[in-house]
C-alpha positions as CSV (number, residue, x, y, z in Angstrom):
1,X,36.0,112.2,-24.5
2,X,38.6,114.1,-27.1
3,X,41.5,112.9,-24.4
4,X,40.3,109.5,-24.2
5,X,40.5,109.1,-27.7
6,X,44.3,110.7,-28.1
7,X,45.3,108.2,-25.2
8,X,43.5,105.6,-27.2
9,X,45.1,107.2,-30.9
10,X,48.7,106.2,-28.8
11,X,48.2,103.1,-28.2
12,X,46.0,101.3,-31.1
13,X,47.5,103.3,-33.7
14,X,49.2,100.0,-35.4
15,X,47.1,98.3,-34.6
16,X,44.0,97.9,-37.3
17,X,42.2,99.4,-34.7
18,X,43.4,103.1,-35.3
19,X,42.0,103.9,-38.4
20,X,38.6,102.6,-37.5
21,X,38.9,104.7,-34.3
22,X,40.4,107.7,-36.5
23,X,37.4,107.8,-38.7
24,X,34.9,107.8,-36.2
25,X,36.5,110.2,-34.2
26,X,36.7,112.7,-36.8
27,X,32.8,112.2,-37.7
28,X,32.2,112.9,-34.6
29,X,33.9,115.9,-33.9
30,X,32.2,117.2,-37.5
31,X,28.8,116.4,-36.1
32,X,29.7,118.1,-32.3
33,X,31.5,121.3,-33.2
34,X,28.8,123.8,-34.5
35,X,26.9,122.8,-31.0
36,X,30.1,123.4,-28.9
37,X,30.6,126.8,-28.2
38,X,32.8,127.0,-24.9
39,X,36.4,125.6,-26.2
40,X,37.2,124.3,-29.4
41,X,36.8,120.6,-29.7
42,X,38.9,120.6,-33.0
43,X,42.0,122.3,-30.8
44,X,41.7,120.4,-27.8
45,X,43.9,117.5,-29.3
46,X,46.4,120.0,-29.3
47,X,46.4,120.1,-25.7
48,X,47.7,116.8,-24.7
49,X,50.4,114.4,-25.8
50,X,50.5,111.1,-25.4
51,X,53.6,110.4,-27.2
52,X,53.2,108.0,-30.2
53,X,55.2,104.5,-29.7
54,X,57.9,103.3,-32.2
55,X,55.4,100.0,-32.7
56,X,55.7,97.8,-36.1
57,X,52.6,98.0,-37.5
58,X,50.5,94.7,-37.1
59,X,49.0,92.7,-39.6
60,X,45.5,93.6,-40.3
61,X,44.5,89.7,-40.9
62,X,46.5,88.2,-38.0
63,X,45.4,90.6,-35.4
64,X,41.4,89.6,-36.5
65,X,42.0,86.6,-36.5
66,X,43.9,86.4,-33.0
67,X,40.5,88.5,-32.3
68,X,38.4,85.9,-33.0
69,X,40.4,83.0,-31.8
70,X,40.4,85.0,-28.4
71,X,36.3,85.3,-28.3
72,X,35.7,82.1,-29.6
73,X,38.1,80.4,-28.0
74,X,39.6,78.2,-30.5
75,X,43.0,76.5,-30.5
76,X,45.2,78.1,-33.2
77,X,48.1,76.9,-35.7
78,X,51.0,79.7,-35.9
79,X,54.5,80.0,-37.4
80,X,56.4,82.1,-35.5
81,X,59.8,84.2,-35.7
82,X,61.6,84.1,-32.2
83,X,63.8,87.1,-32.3
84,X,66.5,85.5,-30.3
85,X,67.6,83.1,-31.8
86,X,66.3,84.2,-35.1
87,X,64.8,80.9,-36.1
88,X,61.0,80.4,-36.9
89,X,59.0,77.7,-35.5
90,X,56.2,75.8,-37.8
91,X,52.8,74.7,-36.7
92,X,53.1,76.0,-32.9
93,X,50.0,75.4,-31.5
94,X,48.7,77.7,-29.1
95,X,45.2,78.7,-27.2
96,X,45.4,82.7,-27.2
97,X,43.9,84.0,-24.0
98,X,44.3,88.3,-24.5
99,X,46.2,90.8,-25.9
100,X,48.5,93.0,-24.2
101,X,51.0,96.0,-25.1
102,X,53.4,95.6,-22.1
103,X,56.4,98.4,-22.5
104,X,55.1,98.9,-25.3
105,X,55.3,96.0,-27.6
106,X,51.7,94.3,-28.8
107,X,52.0,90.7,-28.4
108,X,49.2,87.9,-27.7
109,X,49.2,86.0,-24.5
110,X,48.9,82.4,-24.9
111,X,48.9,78.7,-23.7
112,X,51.7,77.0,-25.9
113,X,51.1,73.6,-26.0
114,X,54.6,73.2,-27.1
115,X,56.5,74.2,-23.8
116,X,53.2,73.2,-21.4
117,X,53.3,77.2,-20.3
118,X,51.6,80.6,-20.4
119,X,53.6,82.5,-23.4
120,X,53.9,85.4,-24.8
121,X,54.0,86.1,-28.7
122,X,54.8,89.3,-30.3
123,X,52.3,89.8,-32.8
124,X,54.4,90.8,-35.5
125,X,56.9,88.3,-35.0
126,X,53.4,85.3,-36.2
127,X,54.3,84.8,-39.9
128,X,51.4,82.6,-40.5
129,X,48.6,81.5,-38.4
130,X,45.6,78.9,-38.7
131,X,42.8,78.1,-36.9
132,X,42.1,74.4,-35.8
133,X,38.6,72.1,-35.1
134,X,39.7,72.4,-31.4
135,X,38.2,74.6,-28.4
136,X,39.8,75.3,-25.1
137,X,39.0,76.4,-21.4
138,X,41.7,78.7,-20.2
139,X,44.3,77.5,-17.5
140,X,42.9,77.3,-13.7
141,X,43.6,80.5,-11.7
142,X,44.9,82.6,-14.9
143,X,44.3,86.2,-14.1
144,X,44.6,88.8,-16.6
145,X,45.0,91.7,-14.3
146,X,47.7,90.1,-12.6
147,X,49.0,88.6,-15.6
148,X,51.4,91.7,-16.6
149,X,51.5,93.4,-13.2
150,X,55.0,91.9,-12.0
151,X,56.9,92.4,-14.8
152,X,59.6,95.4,-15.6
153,X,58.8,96.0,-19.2
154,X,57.7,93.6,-21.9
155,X,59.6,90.6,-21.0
156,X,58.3,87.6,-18.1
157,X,60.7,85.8,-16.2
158,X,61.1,84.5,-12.6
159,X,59.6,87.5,-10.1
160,X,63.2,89.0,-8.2
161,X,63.3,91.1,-5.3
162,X,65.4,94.3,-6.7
163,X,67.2,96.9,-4.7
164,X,68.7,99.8,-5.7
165,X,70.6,102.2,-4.1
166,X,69.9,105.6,-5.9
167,X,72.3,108.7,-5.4
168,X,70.7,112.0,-3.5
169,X,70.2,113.8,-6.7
170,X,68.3,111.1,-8.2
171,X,66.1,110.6,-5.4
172,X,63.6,113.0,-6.2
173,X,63.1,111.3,-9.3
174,X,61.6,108.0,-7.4
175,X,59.6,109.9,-5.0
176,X,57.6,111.9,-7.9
177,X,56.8,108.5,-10.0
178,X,56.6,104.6,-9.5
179,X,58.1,103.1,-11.8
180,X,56.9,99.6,-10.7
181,X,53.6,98.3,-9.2
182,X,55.2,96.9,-6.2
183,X,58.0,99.9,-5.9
184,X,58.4,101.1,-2.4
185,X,61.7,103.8,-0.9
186,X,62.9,101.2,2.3
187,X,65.1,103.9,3.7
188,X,66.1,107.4,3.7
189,X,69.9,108.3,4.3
190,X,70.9,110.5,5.8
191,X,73.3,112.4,3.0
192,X,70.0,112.5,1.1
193,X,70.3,108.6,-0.8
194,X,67.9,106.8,-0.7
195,X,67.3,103.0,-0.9
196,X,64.8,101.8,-3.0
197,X,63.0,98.2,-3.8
198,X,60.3,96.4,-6.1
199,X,59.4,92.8,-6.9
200,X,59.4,92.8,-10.7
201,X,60.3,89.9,-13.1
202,X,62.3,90.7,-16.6
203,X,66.2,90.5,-15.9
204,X,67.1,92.1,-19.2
205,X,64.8,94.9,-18.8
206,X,65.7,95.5,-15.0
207,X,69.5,95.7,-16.6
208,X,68.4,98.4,-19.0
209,X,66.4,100.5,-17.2
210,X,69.6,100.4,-14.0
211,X,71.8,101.3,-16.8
212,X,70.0,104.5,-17.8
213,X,70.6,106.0,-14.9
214,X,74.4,105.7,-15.4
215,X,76.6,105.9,-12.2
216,X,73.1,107.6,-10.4
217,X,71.8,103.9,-9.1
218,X,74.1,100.9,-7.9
219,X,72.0,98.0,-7.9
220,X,72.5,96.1,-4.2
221,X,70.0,93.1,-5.1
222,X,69.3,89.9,-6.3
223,X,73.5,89.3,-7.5
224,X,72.2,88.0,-10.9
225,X,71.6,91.4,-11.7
226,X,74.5,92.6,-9.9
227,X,76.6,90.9,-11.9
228,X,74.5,91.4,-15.3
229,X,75.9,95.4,-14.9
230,X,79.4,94.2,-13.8
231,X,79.7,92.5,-16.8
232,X,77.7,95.3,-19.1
233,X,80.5,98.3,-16.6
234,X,83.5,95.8,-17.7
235,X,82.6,95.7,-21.6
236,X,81.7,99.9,-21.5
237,X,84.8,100.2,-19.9
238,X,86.7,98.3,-22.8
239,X,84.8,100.3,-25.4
240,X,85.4,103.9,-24.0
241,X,89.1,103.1,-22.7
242,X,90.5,106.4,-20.6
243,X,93.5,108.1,-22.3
């Protein structure tokens, strides 16, 4: 139970769910601990990290009320801040359908009545948000379990088929850990490289996680992403010019 709640700790903590949890946590333990005499429940936290995401901290009134919109299913009023283009959008009206903290980033998955689509809103990019006199059924066929599972990270996009051709001494790397649902190693070569594949949607993300591994992977597939890190190899190249 003590791990469940530091796995939990990591990922509500800014949320206004983590000081709830917090305090009833540490009641507990108080209550527990002169009746545990085996291993000490106080130092058992101690004992595992679950690493503590660089998260914004969400607005206490938004997030309940996103809460309630999401049980009660009621169509909801929002002003929201889109990062990339920096430019806030007034009155957006949207049916939330669940939360989610995809690569780490808490955001509320919704029907935006706007674009006609599934969306998804960062929480703490909603400046201001009101509820209407209107109810909704969500969309035919929407799925939460399968709502996240495709993507690489936080972002959605159009699902790619993405192979990568990873260098010998990275290999062991994808054969310890998945690092997508759908990852799978096609081949083995035979001076110890390995090719590797997954169907994941998220271009942007797919471009940062290939760059991480530096010269390690060369992507081989789809050629949008190719050329995403032949243009990302071109502009290093004018930044770190050779002597």
């Amino acid at each position: 139970m003590t791990v469940a709640v530091e796995a939990a700790r990591a990922t509500l903590a800014a949320t206004p769910l983590g000081a709830p949890l917090e305090h009833v946590f540490d009641k507990l333990i108080h209550d527990l601990a002169p009746n545990v005499y085996s291993f000490s429940l106080e130092e058992l936290p101690s004992h595992w990290h679950f690493g503590s995401p660089g998260i914004i901290p969400i607005n206490a009134e938004i997030f309940h009320t996103l809460s309630r919109a999401i049980e009660e299913k009621r169509t909801m009023l929002i002003d929201y801040h889109t990062a990339s283009n920096n430019t806030v959008s007034r009155n957006r009206r949207i049916d939330p359908l669940m939360f989610g903290m995809p690569g780490g980033s808490w955001l509320v998955v919704a029907w935006c009545h706007r674009r006609r689509a599934i969306r998804d809103f960062a929480i703490a990019g909603i400046r201001a948000i009101r509820p209407t006199n209107s109810f909704f059924s969500p969309p035919e066929g929407f799925d939460p379990d399968l709502y996240f599972r495709d993507r690489f990270g936080s972002l959605a996009g159009e699902v790619l088929t993405v192979r990568l051709l990873v260098e010998a001494d990275r290999a062991p790397y994808f054969e310890r850990k998945i690092y997508h649902p759908t990852q799978q190693i096609e081949r083995h070569l035979e001076d110890g490289r390995i090719i590797v594949s997954f169907e994941a949607a998220g271009l942007e993300a797919l471009r940062a996680f290939c760059l991480s591994w530096g010269s390690g992977v060369k992507v081989l597939d789809p050629p949008e992403l190719v050329a995403r890190m032949q243009e990302e190899s071109r502009a290093l190249a004018r930044h770190y010019p050779g002597e």
